[in-house]
MIDO-317191 format. One line per 4 residues: for each residue x, y, z of C-alpha. Coordinates in steps of 0.5 Angstrom, whole numbers. Example, Ala and Ser with C-alpha at 12.3 -4.5 7.8 and 13.67 -1.06 7.14 Angstrom:
2
25,-9,16 ~ 27,-2,14
This chain:
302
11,-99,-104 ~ 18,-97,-106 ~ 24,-99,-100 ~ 28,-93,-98
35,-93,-98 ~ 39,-88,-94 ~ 47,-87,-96 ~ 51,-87,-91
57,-84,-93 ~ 65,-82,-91 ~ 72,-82,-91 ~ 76,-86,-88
75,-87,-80 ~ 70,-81,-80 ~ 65,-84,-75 ~ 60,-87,-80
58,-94,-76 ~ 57,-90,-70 ~ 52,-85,-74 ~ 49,-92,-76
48,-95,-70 ~ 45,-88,-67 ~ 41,-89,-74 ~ 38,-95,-72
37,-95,-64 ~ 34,-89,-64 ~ 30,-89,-71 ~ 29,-95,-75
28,-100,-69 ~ 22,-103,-70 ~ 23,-103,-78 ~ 26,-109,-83
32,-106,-84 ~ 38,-109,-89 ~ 45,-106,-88 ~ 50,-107,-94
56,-106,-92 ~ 61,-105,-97 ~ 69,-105,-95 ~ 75,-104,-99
79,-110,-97 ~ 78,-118,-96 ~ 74,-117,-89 ~ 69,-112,-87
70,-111,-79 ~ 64,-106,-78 ~ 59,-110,-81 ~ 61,-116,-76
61,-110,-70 ~ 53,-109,-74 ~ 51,-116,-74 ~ 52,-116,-66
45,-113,-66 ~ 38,-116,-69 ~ 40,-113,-76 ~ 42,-116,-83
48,-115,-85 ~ 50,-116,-93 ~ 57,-115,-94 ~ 59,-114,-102
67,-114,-101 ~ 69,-115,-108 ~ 72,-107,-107 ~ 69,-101,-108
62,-98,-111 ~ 66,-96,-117 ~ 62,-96,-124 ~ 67,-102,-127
63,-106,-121 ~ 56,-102,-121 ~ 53,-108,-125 ~ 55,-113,-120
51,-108,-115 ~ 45,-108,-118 ~ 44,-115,-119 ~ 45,-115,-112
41,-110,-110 ~ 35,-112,-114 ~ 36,-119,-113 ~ 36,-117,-104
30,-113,-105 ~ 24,-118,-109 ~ 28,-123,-103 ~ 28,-119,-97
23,-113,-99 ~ 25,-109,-94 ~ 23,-103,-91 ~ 28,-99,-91
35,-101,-94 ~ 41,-97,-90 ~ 48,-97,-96 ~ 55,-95,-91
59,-95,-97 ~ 67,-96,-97 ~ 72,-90,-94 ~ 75,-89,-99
69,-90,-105 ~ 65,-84,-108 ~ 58,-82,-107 ~ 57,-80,-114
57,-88,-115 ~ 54,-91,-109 ~ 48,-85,-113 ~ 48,-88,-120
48,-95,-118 ~ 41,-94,-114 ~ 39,-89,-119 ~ 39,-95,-124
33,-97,-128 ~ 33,-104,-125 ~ 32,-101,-118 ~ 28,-95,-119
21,-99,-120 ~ 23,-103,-112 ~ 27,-97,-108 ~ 30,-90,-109
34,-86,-104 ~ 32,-82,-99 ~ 37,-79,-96 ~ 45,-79,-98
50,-76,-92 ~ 56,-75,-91 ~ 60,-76,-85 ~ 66,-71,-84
71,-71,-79 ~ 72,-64,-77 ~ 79,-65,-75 ~ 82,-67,-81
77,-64,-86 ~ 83,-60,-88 ~ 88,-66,-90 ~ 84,-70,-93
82,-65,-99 ~ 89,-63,-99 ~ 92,-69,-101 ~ 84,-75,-103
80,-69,-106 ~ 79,-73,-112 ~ 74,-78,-107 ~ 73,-74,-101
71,-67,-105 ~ 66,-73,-109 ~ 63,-75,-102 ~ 61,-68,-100
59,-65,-106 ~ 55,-71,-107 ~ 51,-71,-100 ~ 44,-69,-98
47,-68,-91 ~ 54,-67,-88 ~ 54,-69,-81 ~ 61,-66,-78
64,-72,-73 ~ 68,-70,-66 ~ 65,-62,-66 ~ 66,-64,-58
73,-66,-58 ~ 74,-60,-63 ~ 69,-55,-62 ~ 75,-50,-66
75,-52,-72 ~ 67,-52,-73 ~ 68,-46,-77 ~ 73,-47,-81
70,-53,-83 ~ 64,-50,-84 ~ 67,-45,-89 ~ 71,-51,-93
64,-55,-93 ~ 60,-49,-96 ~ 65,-47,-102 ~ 64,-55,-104
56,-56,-102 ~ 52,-49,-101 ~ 45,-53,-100 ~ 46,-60,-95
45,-58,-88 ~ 51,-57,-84 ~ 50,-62,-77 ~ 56,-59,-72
52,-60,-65 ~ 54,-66,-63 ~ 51,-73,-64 ~ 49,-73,-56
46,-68,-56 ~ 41,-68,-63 ~ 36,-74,-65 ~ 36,-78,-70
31,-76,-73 ~ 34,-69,-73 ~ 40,-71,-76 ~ 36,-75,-81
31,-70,-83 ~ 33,-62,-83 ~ 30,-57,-87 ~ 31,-56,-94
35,-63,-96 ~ 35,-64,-104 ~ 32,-67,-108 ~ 35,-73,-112
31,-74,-118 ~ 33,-67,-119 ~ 40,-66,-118 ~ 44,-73,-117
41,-77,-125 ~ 47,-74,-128 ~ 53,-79,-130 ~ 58,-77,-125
65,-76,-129 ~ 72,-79,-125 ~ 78,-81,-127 ~ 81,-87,-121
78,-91,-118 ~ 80,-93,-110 ~ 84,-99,-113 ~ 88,-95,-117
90,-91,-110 ~ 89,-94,-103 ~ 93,-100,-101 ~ 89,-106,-97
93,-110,-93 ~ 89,-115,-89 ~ 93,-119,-83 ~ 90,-125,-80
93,-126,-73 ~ 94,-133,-72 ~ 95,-132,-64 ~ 93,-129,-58
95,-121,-57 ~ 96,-118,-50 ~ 94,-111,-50 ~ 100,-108,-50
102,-112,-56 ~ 96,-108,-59 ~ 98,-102,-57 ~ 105,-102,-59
103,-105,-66 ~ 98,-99,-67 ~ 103,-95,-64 ~ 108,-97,-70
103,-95,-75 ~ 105,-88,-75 ~ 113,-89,-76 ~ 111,-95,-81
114,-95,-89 ~ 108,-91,-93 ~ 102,-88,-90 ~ 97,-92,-86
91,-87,-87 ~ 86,-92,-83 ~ 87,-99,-79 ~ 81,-103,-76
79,-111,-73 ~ 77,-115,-68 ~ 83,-119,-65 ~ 83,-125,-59
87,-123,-52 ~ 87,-126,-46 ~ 81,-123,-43 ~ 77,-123,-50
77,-120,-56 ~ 79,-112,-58 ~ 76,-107,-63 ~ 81,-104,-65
81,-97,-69 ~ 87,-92,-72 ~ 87,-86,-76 ~ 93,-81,-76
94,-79,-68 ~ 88,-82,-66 ~ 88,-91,-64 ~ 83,-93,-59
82,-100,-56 ~ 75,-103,-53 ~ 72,-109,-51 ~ 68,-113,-57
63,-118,-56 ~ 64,-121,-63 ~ 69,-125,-65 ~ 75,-124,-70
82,-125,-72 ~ 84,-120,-77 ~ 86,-113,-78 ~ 85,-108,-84
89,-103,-86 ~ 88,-98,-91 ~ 93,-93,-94 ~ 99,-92,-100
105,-95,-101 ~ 105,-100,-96 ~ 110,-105,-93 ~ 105,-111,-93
111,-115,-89 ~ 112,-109,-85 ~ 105,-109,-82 ~ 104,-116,-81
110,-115,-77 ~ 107,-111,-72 ~ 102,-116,-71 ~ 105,-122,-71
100,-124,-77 ~ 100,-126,-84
């Protein structure tokens, strides 16, 4: 029996960890699952924060799912799949990469015989939506177009901006349905398996046409701190992130303090600090134009 893969897909900082983690609590608890993590960078900060649950995690940070990689992909996905025969395989692409690619490499021949994609959805931050297509359309647009299923993130902190991102969604998909309740209040399964989702054989075989890969756009600048941060010391370096040179679209890590290591997370407006029982060193920041000494700064790192 074919493995199935679910795409779980989204820009920068939209929430698709939490909606994997919902994925698997709620809904593929007692299945064998492999989770593959692609990050743009060095260092993948949400699969060590996967891996402290009983999942596997294979993290492929060569960069982005993009087609100059998409042989490098299939091998690895065909050679995970006669290894591992999983169940269910879960894809949490790069923030910054495109759906349309993540799609053509799973629909390559080499795949098609041990697995195929049941479900593709794209995570959506209803804050930011507008942003996001104003200034990254070329890859935020593909991630919508491209998806089964959109599910709009922080529709409880933001409950006035539901509509207005319905209107953007729909001129860009007409057919995905729109999840805008919140996640607490809706299964996993009801998320996964609404009415009237599309078919990939049918709508995704396609070659998808683009112009720039995510190298090509975004900077990585990954710090590595070689000392122990107090909490004010992380809150003011996220803090300096908004008056930094360039512009910081995402940053994430996992960093030691005296009382044990932090989650540390940032989008525009938005930072947040919590406790994490995995350990690291390193913070990932993602953006254009950035000042790799800068940043560093910020943090105490190199």
């Amino acid at each position: 029996m074919a493995t199935g893969i679910y795409i779980v897909s989204g820009f920068l900082g939209a929430g698709k960890t939490t909606l994997i983690q919902k994925l698997l609590r709620e809904l593929f608890s007692d299945e064998k699952i492999v989770l593959i993590e692609n990050d743009f960078g060095e260092i993948s900060v949400d699969a060590a924060l996967l891996r402290t649950g009983s999942i596997e995690v294979t993290e492929m940070n060569s960069g982005c799912i993009c087609c100059s990689l998409t042989g490098d992909f299939v091998k690895a996905m065909k050679e995970l799949l006669e290894r591992f025969h999983p169940g269910k395989i879960i894809i949490e692409p790069s923030g910054v990469g495109k759906l349309s690619d993540v799609i053509n490499a799973c629909s390559d021949p080499l795949i098609k015989p041990l697995a195929s994609i049941k479900k593709s959805i794209a995570v959506v931050d209803v804050k930011r939506i507008k942003m996001y297509l104003d200034n990254f359309g070329e890859f935020f647009e593909d991630q919508i177009e491209m998806a089964d299923i959109i599910a709009l993130s922080r529709v409880e902190i933001y409950p006035e901006k539901i509509s207005g991102a319905r209107m953007l969604l729909r001129g860009l998909n007409p057919h995905a349905p729109i999840i805008s309740r919140p996640w607490g209040e809706i299964s996993a399964s009801g998320m996964l398996f609404p009415e009237q989702t599309r078919s990939h054989d049918s709508e995704h075989s396609h070659e998808h046409v683009h112009d720039h890969s995510a190298e090509e756009v975004f900077d990585t600048v990954t710090i590595h701190v070689k000392r122990t941060l107090s909490l004010d010391d992380m809150k003011s370096g996220l803090a300096k992130l908004e008056q930094a040179s360039g512009e910081v679209l995402r940053a994430k890590g996992i960093l030691p303090s005296p009382s044990g290591f932090m989650n540390l997370q940032y989008i525009p407006g938005d930072a947040s600090i919590t406790k994490c029982s995995a350990g690291g060193d390193m913070l990932c920041i993602i953006g254009r134009n950035l000042n790799r000494r800068e940043l560093c700064a910020l943090f105490g790192g190199e």
